[in-house]
C-alpha positions in Angstrom: -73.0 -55.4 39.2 -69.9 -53.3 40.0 -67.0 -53.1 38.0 -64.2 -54.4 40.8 -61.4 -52.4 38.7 -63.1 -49.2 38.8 -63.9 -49.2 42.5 -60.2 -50.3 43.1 -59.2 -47.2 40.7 -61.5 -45.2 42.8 -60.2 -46.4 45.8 -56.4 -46.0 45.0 -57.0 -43.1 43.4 -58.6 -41.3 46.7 -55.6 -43.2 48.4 -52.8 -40.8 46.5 -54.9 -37.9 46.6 -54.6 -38.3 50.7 -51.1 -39.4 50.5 -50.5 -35.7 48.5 -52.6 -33.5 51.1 -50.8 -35.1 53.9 -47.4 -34.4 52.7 -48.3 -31.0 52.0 -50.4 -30.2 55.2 -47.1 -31.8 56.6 -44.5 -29.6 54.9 -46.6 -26.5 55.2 -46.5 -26.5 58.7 -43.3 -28.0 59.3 -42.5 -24.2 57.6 -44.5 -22.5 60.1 -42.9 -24.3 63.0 -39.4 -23.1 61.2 -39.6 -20.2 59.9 -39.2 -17.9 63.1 -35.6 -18.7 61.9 -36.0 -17.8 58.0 -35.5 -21.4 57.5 -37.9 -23.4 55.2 -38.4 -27.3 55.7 -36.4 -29.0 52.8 -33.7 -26.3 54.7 -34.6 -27.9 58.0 -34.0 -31.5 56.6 -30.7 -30.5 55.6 -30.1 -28.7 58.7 -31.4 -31.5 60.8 -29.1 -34.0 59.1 -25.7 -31.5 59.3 -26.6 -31.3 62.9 -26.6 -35.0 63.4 -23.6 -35.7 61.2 -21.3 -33.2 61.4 -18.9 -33.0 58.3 -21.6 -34.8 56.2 -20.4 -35.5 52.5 -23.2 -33.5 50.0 -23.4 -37.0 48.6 -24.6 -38.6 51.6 -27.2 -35.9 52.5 -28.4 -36.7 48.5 -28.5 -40.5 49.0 -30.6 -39.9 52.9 -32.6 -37.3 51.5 -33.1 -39.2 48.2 -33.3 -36.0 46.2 -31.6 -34.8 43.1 -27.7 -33.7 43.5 -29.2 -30.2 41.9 -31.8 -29.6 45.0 -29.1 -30.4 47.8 -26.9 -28.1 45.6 -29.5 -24.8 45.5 -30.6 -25.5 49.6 -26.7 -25.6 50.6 -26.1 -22.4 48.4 -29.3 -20.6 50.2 -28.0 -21.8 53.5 -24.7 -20.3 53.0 -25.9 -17.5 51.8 -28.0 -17.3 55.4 -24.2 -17.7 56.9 -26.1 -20.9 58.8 -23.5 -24.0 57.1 -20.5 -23.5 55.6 -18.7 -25.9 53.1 -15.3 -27.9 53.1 -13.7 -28.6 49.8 -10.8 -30.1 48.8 -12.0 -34.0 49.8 -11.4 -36.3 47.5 -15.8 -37.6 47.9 -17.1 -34.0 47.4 -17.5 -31.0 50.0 -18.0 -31.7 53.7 -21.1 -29.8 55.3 -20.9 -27.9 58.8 -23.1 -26.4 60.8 -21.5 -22.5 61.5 -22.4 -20.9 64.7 -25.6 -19.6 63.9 -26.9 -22.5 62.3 -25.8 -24.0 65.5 -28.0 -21.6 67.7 -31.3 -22.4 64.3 -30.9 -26.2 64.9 -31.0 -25.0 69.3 -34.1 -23.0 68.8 -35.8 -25.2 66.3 -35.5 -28.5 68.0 -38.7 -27.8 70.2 -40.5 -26.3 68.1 -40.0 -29.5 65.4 -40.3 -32.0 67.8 -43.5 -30.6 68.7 -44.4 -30.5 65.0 -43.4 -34.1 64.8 -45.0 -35.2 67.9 -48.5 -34.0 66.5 -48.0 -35.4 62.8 -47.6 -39.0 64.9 -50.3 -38.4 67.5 -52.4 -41.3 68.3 -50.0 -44.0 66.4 -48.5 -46.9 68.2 -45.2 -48.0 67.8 -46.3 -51.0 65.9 -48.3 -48.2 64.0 -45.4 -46.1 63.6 -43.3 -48.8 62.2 -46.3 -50.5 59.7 -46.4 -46.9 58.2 -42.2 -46.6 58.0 -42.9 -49.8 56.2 -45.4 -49.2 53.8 -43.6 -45.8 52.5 -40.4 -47.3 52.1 -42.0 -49.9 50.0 -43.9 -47.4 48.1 -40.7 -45.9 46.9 -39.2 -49.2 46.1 -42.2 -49.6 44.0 -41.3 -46.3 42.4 -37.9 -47.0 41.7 -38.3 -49.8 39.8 -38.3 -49.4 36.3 
């Protein structure tokens, strides 16, 4: 007879191993739909966010993104440095982050070409679908937060 266990290892195993290709097949071409505009995807997330927000605190666009302050800190300095967001300092929470006129005119001639990339990833999923797999990620990361 089977060992249970093992085939459940199996199982969850082959599980993560999916979970890893998707999120790379995801980010790899979320960079091809970007990078017309020298922009890669953790850039676009950023971006994205700035565009939505306006004046976002770096702390805020840390705790949305849920990355380390020291990744947000190296994708703001390479967008700078691209003359696409500029920084506000001086608040008492941290810097403010701005889109500058040609990250403006990225975000413009990105949008299509994201949504696009977004509408394929989600092809074929309900809403109900859409909202069970919102669901189960979130709780994933719970699951990895927990000590």
């Amino acid at each position: 007879m089977p060992d249970t266990k093992l085939l459940q290892d199996d199982y969850d195993d082959g599980l993560i191993r999916q979970f890893f290709r998707t999120a790379r097949a995801f980010s790899r071409t979320l960079n091809g739909a970007v990078s017309q505009e020298d922009i890669h995807s953790s850039e676009w997330m950023v971006l994205n966010l700035t565009a939505r927000h306006p004046g976002i605190m770096q702390g805020e666009l840390i705790q949305r993104l849920g990355v380390e302050p020291a990744a947000i800190s190296r994708t703001l300095t390479r967008l700078e440095k691209k003359g696409i967001i500029c920084r506000e300092s001086g608040r008492e929470r941290g810097n403010a982050i701005r889109l500058t006129a040609k990250g403006e005119t990225a975000v413009k001639k990105l949008s299509r070409p994201v949504t696009e990339h977004r509408q394929q990833a989600l092809q074929g999923f309900s809403t109900e679908e859409r909202e069970q797999l919102m669901s189960f990620m979130m709780r994933m990361a719970d699951n990895l937060q927990q000590k």
